[in-house]
C-alpha positions in Angstrom: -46.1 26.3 23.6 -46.1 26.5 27.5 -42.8 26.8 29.2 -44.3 24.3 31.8 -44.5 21.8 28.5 -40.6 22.7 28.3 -39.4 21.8 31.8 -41.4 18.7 31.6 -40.3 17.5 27.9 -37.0 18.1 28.7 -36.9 15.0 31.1 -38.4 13.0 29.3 -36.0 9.9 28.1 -34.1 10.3 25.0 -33.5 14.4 25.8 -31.2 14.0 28.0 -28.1 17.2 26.6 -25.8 15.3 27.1 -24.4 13.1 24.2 -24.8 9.6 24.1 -22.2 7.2 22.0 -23.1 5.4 19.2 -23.8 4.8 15.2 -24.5 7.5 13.2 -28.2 7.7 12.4 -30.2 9.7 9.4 -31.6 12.0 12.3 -27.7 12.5 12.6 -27.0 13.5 9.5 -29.9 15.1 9.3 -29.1 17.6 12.3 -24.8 18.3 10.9 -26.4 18.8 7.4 -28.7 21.2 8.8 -26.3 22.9 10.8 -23.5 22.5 7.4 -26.1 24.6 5.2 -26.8 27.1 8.3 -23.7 28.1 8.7 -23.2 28.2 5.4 -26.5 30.1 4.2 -27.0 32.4 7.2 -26.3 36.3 6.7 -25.6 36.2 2.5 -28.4 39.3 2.2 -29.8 41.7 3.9 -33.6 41.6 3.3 -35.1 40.4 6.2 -38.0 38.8 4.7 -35.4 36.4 2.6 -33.4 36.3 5.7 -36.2 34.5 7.0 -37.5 32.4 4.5 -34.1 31.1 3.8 -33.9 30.3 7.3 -36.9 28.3 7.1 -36.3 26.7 3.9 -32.8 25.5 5.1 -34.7 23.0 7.9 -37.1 21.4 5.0 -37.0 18.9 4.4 -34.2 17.2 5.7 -34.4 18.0 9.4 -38.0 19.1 10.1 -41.2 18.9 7.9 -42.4 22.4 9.0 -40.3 25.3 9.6 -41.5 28.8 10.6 -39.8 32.0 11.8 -41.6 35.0 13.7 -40.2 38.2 14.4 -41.6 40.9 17.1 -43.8 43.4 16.4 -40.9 46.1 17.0 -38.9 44.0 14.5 -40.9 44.5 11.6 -42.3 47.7 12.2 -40.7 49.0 8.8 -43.0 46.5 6.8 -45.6 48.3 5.6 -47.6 45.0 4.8 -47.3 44.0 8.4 -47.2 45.3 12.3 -50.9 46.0 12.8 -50.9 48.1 16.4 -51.6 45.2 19.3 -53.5 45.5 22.9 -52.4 47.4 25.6 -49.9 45.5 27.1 -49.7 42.6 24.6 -46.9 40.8 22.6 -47.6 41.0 19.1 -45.5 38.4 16.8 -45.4 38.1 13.1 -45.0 34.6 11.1 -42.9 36.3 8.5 -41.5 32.7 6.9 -42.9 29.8 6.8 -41.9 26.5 5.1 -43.8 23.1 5.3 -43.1 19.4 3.2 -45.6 18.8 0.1 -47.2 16.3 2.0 -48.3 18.1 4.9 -51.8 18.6 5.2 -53.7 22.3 6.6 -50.6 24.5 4.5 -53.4 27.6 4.8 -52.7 27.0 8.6 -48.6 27.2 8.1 -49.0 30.2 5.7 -46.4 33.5 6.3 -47.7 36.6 6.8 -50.1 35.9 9.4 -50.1 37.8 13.3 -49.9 36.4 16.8 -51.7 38.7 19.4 -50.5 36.8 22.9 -51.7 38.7 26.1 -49.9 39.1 29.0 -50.1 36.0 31.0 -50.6 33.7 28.5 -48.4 31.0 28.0 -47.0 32.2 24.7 -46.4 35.5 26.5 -44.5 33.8 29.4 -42.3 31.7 26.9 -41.2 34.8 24.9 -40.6 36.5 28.3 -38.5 33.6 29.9 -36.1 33.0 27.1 -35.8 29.3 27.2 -36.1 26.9 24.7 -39.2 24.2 24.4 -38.1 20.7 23.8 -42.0 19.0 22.9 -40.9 15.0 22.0 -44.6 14.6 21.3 -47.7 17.1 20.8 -50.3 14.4 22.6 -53.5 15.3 23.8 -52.0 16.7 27.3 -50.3 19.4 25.2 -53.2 20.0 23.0 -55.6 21.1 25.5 -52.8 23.8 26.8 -52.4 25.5 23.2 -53.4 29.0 23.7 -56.2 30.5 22.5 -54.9 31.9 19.6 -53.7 28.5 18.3 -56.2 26.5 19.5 -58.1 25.7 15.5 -59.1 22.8 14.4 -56.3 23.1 11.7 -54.0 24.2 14.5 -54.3 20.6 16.2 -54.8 18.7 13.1 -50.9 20.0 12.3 -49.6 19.6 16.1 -51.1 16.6 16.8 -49.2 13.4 17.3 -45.7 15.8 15.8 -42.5 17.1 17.5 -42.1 20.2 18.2 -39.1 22.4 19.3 -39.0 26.2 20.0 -36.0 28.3 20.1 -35.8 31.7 20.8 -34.1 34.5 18.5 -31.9 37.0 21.0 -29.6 39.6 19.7 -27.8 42.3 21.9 -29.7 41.2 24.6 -32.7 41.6 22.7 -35.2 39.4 21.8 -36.3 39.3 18.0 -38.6 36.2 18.1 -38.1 32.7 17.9 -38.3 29.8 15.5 -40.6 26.7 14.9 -39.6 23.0 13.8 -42.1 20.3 13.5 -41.6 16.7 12.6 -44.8 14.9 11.6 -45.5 11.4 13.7 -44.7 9.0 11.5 -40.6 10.6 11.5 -38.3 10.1 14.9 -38.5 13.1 17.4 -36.5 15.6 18.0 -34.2 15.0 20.9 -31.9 17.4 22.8 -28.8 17.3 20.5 -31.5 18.8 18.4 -31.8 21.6 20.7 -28.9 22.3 21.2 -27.9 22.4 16.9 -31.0 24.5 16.9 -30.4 26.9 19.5 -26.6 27.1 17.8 -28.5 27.9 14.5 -30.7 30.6 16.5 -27.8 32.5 17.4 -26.3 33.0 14.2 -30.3 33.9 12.9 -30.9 36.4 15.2 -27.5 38.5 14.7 -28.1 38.2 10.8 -31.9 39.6 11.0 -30.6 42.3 13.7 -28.2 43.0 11.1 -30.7 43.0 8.5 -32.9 45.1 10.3 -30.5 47.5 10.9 -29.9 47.8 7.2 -33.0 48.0 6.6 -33.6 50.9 8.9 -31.1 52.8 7.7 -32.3 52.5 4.1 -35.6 53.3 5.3 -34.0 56.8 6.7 -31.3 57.3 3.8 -34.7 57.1 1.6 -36.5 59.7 3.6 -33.8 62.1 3.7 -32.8 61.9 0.3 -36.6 62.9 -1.2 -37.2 65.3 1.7 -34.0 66.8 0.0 -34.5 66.1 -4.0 -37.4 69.0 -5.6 -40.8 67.7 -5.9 -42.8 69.8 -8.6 -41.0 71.0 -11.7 -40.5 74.4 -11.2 -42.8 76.9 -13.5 -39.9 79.2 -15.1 -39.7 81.8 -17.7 -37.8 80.5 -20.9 -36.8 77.0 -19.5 -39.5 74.0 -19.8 -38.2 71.7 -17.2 -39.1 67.4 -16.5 -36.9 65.1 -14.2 -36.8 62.1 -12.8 -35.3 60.0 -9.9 -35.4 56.4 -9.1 -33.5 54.7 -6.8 -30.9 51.3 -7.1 -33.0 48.4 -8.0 -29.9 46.3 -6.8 -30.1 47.0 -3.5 -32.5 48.6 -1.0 -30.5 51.6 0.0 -30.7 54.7 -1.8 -27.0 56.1 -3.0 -25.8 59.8 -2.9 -27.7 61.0 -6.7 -29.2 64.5 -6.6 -30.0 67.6 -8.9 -31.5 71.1 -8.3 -33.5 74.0 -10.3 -32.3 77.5 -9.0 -33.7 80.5 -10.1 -30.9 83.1 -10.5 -31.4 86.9 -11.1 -32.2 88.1 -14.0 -34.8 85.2 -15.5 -31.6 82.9 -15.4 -31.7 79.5 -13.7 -29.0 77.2 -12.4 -29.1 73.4 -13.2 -27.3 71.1 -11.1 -26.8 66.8 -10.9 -24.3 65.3 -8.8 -23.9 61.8 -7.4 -22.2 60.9 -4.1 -20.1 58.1 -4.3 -21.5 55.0 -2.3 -24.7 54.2 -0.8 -26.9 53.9 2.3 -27.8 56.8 4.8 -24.4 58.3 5.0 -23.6 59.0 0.8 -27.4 61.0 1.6 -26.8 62.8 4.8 -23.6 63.9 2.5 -25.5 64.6 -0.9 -28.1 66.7 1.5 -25.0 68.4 2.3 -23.0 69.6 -1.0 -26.8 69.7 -2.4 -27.4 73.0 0.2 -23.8 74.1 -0.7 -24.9 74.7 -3.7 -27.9 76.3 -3.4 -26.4 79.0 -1.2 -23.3 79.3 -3.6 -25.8 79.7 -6.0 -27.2 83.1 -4.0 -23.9 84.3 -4.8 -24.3 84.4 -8.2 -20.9 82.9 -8.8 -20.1 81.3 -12.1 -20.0 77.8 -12.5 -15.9 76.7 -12.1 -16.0 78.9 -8.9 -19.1 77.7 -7.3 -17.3 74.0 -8.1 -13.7 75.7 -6.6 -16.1 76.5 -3.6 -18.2 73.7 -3.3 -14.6 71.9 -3.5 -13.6 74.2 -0.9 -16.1 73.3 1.2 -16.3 69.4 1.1 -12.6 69.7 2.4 -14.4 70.8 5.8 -16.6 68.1 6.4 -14.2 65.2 7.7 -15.5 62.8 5.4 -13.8 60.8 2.6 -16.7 60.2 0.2 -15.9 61.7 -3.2 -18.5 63.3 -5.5 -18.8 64.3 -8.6 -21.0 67.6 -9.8 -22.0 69.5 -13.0 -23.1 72.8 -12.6 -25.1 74.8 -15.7 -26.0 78.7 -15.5 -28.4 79.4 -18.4 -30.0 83.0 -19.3 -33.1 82.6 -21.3 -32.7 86.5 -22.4 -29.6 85.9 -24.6 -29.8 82.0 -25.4 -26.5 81.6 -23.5 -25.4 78.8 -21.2 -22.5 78.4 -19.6 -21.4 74.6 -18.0 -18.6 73.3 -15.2 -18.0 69.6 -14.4 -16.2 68.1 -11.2 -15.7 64.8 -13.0 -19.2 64.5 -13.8 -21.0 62.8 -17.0 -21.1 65.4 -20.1 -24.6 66.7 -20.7 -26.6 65.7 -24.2 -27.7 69.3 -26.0 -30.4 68.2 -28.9 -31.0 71.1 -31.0 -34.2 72.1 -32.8 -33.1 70.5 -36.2 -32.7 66.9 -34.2 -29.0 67.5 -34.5 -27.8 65.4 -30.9 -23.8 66.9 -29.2 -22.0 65.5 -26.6 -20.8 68.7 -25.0 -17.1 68.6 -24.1 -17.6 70.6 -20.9 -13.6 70.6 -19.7 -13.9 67.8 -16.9 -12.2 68.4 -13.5 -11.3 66.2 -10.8 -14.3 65.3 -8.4 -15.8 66.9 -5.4 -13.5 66.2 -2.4 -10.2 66.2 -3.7 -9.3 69.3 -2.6 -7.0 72.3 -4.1 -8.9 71.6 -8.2 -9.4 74.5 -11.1 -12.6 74.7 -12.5 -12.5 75.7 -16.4 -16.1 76.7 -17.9 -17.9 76.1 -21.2 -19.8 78.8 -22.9 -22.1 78.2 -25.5 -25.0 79.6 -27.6 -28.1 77.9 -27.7 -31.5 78.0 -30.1 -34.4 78.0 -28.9 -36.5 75.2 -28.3 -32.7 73.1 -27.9 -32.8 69.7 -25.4 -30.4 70.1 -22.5 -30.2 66.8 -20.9 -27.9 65.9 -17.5 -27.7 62.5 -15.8 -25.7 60.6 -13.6 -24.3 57.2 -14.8 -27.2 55.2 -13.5 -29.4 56.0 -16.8 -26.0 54.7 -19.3 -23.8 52.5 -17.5 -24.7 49.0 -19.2 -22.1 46.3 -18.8 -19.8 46.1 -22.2 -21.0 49.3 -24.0 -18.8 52.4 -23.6 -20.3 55.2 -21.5 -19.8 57.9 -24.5 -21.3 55.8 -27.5 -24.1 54.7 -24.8 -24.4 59.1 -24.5 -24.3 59.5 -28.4 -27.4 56.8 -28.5 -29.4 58.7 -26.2 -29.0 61.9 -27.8 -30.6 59.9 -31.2 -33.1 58.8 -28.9 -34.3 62.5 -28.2 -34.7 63.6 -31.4 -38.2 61.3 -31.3 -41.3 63.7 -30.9 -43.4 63.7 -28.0 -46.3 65.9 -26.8 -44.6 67.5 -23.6 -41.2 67.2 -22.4 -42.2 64.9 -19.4 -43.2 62.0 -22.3 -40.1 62.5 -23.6 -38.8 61.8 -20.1 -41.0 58.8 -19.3 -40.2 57.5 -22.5 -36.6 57.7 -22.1 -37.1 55.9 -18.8 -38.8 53.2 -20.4 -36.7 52.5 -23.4 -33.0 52.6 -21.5 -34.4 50.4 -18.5 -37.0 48.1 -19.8 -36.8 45.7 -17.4 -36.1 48.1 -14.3 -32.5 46.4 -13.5 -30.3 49.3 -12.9 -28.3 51.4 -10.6 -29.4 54.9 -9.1 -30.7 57.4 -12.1 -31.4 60.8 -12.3 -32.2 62.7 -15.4 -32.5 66.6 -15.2 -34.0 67.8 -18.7 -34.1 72.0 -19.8 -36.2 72.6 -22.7 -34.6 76.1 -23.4 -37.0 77.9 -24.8 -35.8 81.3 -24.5 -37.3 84.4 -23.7 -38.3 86.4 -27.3 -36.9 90.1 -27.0 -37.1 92.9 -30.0 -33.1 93.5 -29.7 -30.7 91.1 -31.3 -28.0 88.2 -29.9 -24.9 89.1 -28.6 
């Protein structure tokens, strides 16, 4: 709306700021019950779109019949579904919420998800630029012929018309976010400047919880990027070992956590297979699983066995200042002699399904985790046939409230005995049967068909 709409409105009798005595009215109530369930509902998540729409939803319909929230261009850059490039020059705003009453007509018109290109010198453009709050007692036909152009529809005025209006800007950090839209139809009282003033209170609170949000949701954007810029993309093509994996992030919340697992190829046709999970989530568990993920890796160049590339690894974690605990397990297998030798820093014990469908829980001595500092690192050595299942996963894929993580290990290993055509159905399918309905926490599975490479001489 036009600022000069503002400075005029706000003169206007019965928006005087200052309070006037008297009974309690419903637009009274109206306005502390608001400002109750704001206070109240403001900040409990993180997703900005929900931020939003609860914001929206909290003004409807008690103390406005049409609610909207929209957010700068910069502001919701991240969604993918929105932030179309604008003019050269121009201020482009996003209605990301919108809530109206049942009984308001032109709801196409109120819709979310639609985009506000305001040139500069518009009046729209001047109102985001000046920061102060629109007070409209009245949309008459004055006001009407002053919408810009981008509102001025015939559903646009069919909505305004006759209503009351107030506009309040969003400003967090000394930065503005957007601003927010109430409307009450004609035939409800109008807004008056004790409105204003709960609203602008109301503003304030909205604008650090979506900078907050936005924040998060940056950083989840980043922790995502980093971790599957870090995690292996094809399945390595290897001599002896068939190998399928999978990783899909937290469906509980939208940062990624600290999961990761390598293929290394070692000397000698042998290949190293590692998981590990970072306790905690968001960009720094990543930024520290990219780290203990390289450790590896060059550890791995060393040829070391697996308890001292974990003494190492240990070693190393002590060196990095931070306080975030992980645990690893660490497998060296050599397709030549069947043989396979395992290390654990308090990780989950791997599934080995033979050929006959016979399922073990290997009891791979378990030390303390990553980060602890000054740990021994005792190894498992075992003899595999060929064709044998090596499965290893981080908690993510068995942790189900009420059922103990070792019987939930024992069930998978019965589920692996089921034939499939290639070991990445049997992946997929174990996917699909442990998380049905896609509720779960980080999971990575890691699974080594050990084929084996045929030789004329016998085991040793």
């Amino acid at each position: 709306m036009p600022p000069e709409t503002q400075r005029c409105a706000l003169t206007l009798p019965g928006s005087d700021r200052r309070a006037t005595p008297g009974a309690v009215t419903s637009t009274d109530t109206a306005r502390l019950t608001f400002l109750r369930e704001a206070v109240r509902g403001i900040g409990t998540t993180l997703d900005l779109k929900r931020q939003a729409g609860q914001l929206a939803g909290l003004a409807v319909p008690g103390f406005a019949d049409f609610a909207s929230v929209h957010l700068c261009d910069q502001v919701v850059a991240s969604e993918d579904d929105l932030a179309p490039q604008g003019l050269q020059g121009a201020v482009v705003m996003h209605r990301v919420a919108a809530v109206h009453h049942e009984d308001l007509d032109c709801r196409e018109e109120l819709r979310p998800g639609k985009t506000f290109v305001y040139t500069t010198g518009t009046a729209m453009a001047r109102f985001l630029a000046e920061i102060e709050p629109v007070l409209i007692p009245h949309v008459g036909d004055e006001v009407l012929q002053q919408l810009p152009a981008e509102l001025d529809s015939p559903a646009a005025r069919l909505v305004l018309k006759g209503s009351s209006v107030l506009l309040v800007h969003l400003v967090a950090h000394g930065g503005a976010l957007g601003f927010l839209v109430f409307g009450r139809k004609p035939d409800r009282s109008a807004f008056v400047a004790a409105d204003l003033t709960a609203c602008e209170e109301v503003a304030e609170r909205a604008a650090v919880a979506l900078h907050n949000a936005r924040i998060h949701s940056d950083e989840a954007t980043a922790s995502a990027v980093l971790q599957r810029s870090l995690l292996p993309t094809p399945p390595p093509r290897l001599p002896g070992v068939e190998i399928a994996y999978r990783y899909h992030p937290s469906s509980h919340t939208t940062q990624v956590g600290g999961d990761w697992f390598d293929v290394i190829p070692l000397p000698g046709h042998r290949v190293g297979l590692v998981i590990g999970d970072v306790a905690g989530h968001g960009l720094h568990a990543a930024v520290v699983m990219g780290q203990l993920r390289t450790a590896v890796r060059t550890l791995a160049t060393l040829d070391l066995p697996p308890g001292r590339l974990l003494a190492q690894l240990d070693a190393f974690a002590q060196h990095l200042g931070h306080t975030q605990l992980a645990t690893c397990l660490y497998c060296v297998y050599d397709p030549t002699t069947g043989r396979s030798a395992l290390a654990s820093a308090g990780h989950l014990p791997p599934v080995l399904v033979g050929p006959d469908g016979s399922n073990d829980l290997l009891k791979v001595p378990v030390g303390a985790p990553i980060g602890v500092g000054s740990v021994t690192f005792d190894t498992l050595e075992l003899l595999t046939d060929p064709g044998s299942l090596l499965l290893l996963c981080t908690d993510g894929l068995v942790e189900t409230r009420g059922q103990d993580i070792e019987e939930a290990l024992h069930a998978l290993g019965r589920r692996l005995t089921a034939q499939h055509s290639s070991l990445e159905d049997t992946c997929e399918a174990l996917m699909r049967r442990q998380h049905p309905e896609g509720h779960h926490d980080d999971i990575t599975v890691l699974m080594a068909r050990l084929n084996g490479i045929p030789c004329d001489s016998p085991r040793k």
